[in-house]
C-alpha positions as CSV (number, residue, x, y, z in Angstrom):
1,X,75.8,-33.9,42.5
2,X,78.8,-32.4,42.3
3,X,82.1,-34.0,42.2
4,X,84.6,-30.9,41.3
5,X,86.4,-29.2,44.0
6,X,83.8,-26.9,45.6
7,X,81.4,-24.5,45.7
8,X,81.8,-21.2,42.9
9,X,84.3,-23.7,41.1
10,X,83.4,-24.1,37.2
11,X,81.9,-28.1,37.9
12,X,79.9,-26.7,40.2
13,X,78.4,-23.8,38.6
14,X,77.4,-26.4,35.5
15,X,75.4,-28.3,38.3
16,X,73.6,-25.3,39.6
17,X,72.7,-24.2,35.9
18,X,71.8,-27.8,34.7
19,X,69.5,-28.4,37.9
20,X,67.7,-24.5,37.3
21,X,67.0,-25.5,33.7
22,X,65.4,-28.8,34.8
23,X,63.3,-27.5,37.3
24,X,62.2,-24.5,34.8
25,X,62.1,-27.5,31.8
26,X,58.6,-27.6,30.4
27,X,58.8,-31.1,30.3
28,X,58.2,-31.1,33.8
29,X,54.4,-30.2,33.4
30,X,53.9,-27.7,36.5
31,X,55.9,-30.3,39.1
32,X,57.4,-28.4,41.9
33,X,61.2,-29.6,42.2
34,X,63.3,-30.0,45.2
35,X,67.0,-29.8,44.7
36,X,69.3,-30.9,47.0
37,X,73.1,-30.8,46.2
38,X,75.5,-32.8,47.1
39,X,79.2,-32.0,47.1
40,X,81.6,-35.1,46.9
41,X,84.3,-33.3,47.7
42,X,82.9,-33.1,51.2
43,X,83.0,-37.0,51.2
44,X,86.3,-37.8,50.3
45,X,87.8,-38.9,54.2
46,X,84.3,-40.7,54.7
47,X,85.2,-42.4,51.0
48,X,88.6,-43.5,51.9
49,X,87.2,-44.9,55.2
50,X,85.1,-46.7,53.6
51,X,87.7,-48.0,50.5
52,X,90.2,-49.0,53.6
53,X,88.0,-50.6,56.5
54,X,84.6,-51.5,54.4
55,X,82.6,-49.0,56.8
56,X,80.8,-46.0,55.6
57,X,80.6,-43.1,58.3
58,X,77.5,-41.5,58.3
59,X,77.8,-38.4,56.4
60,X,78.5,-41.2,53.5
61,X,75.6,-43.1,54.2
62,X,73.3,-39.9,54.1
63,X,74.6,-39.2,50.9
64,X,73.9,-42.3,49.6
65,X,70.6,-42.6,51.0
66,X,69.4,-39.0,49.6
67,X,70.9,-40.2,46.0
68,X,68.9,-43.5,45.9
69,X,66.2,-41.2,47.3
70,X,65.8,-38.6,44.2
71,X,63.4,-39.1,41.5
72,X,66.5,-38.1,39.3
73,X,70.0,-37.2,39.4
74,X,71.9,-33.8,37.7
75,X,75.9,-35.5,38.0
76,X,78.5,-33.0,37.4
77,X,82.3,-33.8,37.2
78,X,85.5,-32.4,36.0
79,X,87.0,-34.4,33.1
80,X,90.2,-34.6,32.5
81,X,91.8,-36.6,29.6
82,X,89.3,-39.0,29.7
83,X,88.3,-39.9,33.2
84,X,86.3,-38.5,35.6
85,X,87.3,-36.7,38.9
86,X,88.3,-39.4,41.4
87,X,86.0,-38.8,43.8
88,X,83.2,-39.5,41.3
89,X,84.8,-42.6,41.2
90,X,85.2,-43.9,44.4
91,X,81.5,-42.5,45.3
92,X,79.6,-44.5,42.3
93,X,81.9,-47.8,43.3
94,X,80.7,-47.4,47.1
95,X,76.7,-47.4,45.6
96,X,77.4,-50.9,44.1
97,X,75.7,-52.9,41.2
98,X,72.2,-52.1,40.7
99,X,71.5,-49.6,43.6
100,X,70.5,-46.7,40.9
101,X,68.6,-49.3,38.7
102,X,66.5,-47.3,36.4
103,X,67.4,-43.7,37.7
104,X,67.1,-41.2,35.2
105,X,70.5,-38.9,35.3
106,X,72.0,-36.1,33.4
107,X,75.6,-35.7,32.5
108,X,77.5,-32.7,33.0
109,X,81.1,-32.7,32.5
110,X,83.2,-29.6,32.8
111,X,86.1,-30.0,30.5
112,X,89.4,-28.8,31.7
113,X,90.5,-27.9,28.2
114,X,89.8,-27.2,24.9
115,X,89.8,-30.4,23.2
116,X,87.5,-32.9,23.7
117,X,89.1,-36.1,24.4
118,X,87.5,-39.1,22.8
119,X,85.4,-41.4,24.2
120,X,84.9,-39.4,27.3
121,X,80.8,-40.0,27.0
122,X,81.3,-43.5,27.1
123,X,83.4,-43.4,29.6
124,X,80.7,-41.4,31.9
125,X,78.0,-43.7,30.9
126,X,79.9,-46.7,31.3
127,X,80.5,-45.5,35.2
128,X,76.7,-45.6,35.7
129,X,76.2,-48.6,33.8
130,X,77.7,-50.1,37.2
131,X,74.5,-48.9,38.9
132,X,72.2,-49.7,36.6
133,X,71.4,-45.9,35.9
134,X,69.7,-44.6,33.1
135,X,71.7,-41.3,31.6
136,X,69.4,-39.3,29.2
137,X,70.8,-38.9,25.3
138,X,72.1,-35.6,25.6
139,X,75.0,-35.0,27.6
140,X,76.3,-31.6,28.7
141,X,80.3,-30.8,28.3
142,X,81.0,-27.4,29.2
143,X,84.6,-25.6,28.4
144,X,86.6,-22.9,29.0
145,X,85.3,-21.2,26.5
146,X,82.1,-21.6,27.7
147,X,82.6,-20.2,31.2
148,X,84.4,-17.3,29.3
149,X,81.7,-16.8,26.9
150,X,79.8,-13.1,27.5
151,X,77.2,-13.0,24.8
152,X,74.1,-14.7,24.4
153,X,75.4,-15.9,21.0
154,X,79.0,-17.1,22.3
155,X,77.0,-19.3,25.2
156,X,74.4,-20.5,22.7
157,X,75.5,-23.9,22.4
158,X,76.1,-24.6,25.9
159,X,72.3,-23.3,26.3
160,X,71.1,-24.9,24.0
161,X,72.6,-28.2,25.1
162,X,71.7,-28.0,28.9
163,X,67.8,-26.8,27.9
164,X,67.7,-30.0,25.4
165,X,69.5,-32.4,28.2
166,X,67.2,-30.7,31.2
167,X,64.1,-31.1,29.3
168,X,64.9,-34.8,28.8
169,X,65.6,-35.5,32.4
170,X,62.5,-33.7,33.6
171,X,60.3,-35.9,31.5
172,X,62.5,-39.0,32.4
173,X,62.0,-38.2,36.0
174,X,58.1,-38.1,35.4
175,X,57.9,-41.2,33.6
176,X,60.5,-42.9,36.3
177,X,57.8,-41.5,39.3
178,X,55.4,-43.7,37.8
């Protein structure tokens, strides 16, 4: 899930690498994965239908229904300050309390700028706290240094962090299946 502007944008990118990593993770023990994205930018008239007259159109309600679908849940979003995109937003307040309850899902926020803001993972988790989802520990925060990096060495950490994060969701996912 991607809630950044759009496809070849920097939140979006993070998604694609984040969901290759967990379905090459180890810790998925051979399962074959099936990844389906979802843009929430695409959503955003169906959201504000659905935030003014209380009625979801139906690519809303297919979104929704392949979310509570999915053994797990790769969530990217652009931070900025300290909040998450708006569209992220509006999308988990539409799911309502509990829908998610015990989903495994994987944080991936794509800082805007250097810094890193404080209290931005709680802020994330608190979001899915709503629906009763279950983040993994590790949560991915890519920068602009990060999408600038060119080595293998300057992109370490960002590696490092989505393989350790991936690994975690895959063997979340398998215990979540059972």
């Amino acid at each position: 899930m991607s809630a950044g502007a759009g496809h070849a944008r920097p939140t979006r990118l993070l998604a694609d690498r984040v969901a290759e990593a967990v379905c090459r993770s180890p810790a998925a023990g051979g399962a074959r994965a099936e990844v389906e994205v979802l843009e929430l930018h695409r959503l955003t008239a169906d959201l504000a239908q659905q935030g003014a007259q209380g009625r979801a159109g139906l690519d809303l309600r297919e979104a929704i229904a392949a979310v509570v679908a999915a053994d797990g849940l790769v969530v990217a979003t652009p931070v900025l300050a300290a909040s998450p995109s708006e569209v992220f937003d509006s999308f988990f307040a539409v799911l309502g309390d509990g829908v998610l309850s015990g989903m495994p899902v994987l944080l991936a926020l794509d800082s805007g700028s250097g810094r890193q803001p404080p209290g931005r993972t709680q802020v994330m988790r608190g979001r899915l706290a709503g629906v009763r989802a279950h983040p993994v520990p590790t949560v991915v925060v890519a920068g602009p240094a990060d999408r600038q990096a060119t080595t293998r060495r300057e992109s370490g950490r960002l590696h490092t962090s989505i393989g350790r994060a991936a690994a975690e969701l895959a063997a979340a996912m398998r215990s979540h299946r059972r």
